[in-house]
N, C-alpha and C positions, 0 to 999 in steps of 0.2 A: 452252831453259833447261837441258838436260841436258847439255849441251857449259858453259856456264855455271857451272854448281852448283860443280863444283870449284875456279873460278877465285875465282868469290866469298865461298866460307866462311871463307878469311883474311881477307879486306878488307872487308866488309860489317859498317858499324858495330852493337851489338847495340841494341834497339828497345826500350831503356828509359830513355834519353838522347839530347837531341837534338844533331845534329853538321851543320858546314858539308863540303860536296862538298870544299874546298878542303883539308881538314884530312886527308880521307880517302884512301888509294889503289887508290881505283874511278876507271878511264879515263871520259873522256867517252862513249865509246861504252856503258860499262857504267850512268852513271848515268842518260843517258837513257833507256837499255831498261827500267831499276827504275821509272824517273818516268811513262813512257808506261802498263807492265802495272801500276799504283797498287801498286807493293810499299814502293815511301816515300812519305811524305806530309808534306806543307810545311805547318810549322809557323812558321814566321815571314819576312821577308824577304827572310832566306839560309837559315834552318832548316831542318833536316831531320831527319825520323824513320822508322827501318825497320818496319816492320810485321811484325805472327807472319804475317801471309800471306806475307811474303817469305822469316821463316826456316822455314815449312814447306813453303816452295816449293824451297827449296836444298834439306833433307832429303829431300823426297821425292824428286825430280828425278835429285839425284846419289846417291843414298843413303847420305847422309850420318847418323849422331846429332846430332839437335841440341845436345849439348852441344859439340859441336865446330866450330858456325858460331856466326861473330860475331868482334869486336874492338874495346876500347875506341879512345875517337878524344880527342885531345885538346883536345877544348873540348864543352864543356856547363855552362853561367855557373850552372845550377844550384847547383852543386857550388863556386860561389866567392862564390856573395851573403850566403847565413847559414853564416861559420865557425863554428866551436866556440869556447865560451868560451875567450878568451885566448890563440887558435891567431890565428897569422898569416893576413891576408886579402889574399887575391891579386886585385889592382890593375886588372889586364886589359895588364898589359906582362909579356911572359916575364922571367922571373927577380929581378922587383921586387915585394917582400910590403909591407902594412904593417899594425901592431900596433893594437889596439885599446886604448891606453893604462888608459882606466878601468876595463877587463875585469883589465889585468895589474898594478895596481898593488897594492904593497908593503902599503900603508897599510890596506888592507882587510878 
């Protein structure tokens, strides 16, 4: 893990949103080592979620601060099912939104 710690504190998604392996860039070899020592844990399907055992196993390993492992990952549906009032709602296609008409209308 200590040869490790430094490779993965950029790429290792942070463990408060879940991310698919595909989105990330953790090699195969890295995400099965996370999968085998329980530092992710599957949450759905394709889901996946980091664990603080994992970011205090990079901290301590490579010694690191944990403010400085981790990395958002682009996709957590959390973050797209309840928009904000009258904010565009992202579809689940890159770069296609669409408006919640009743939220944004005029007449109101």
């Amino acid at each position: 893990m200590t040869a490790n710690a430094h490779e993965l504190k950029d790429v290792i998604p942070f463990p408060d949103h879940t991310w698919k392996w595909s989105n990330t860039d953790l090699t195969r070899s890295q995400f099965s080592y996370l999968r085998r020592q329980n530092l992710i844990e599957q949450v759905g399907e394709q889901e996946w979620r980091t664990t603080e055992k994992c970011i205090q196993a990079i901290a301590d390993y490579g010694r690191i601060p944990r403010d400085e492992i981790g990395t958002y990952v682009d996709y957590d549906r959390s973050w797209f099912e309840t928009p904000a009032e009258g904010c565009p709602r992202f579809d689940g296609n890159r770069g296609e939104e669409t408006f919640d008409h009743e939220q944004t209308s005029l007449d109101a």
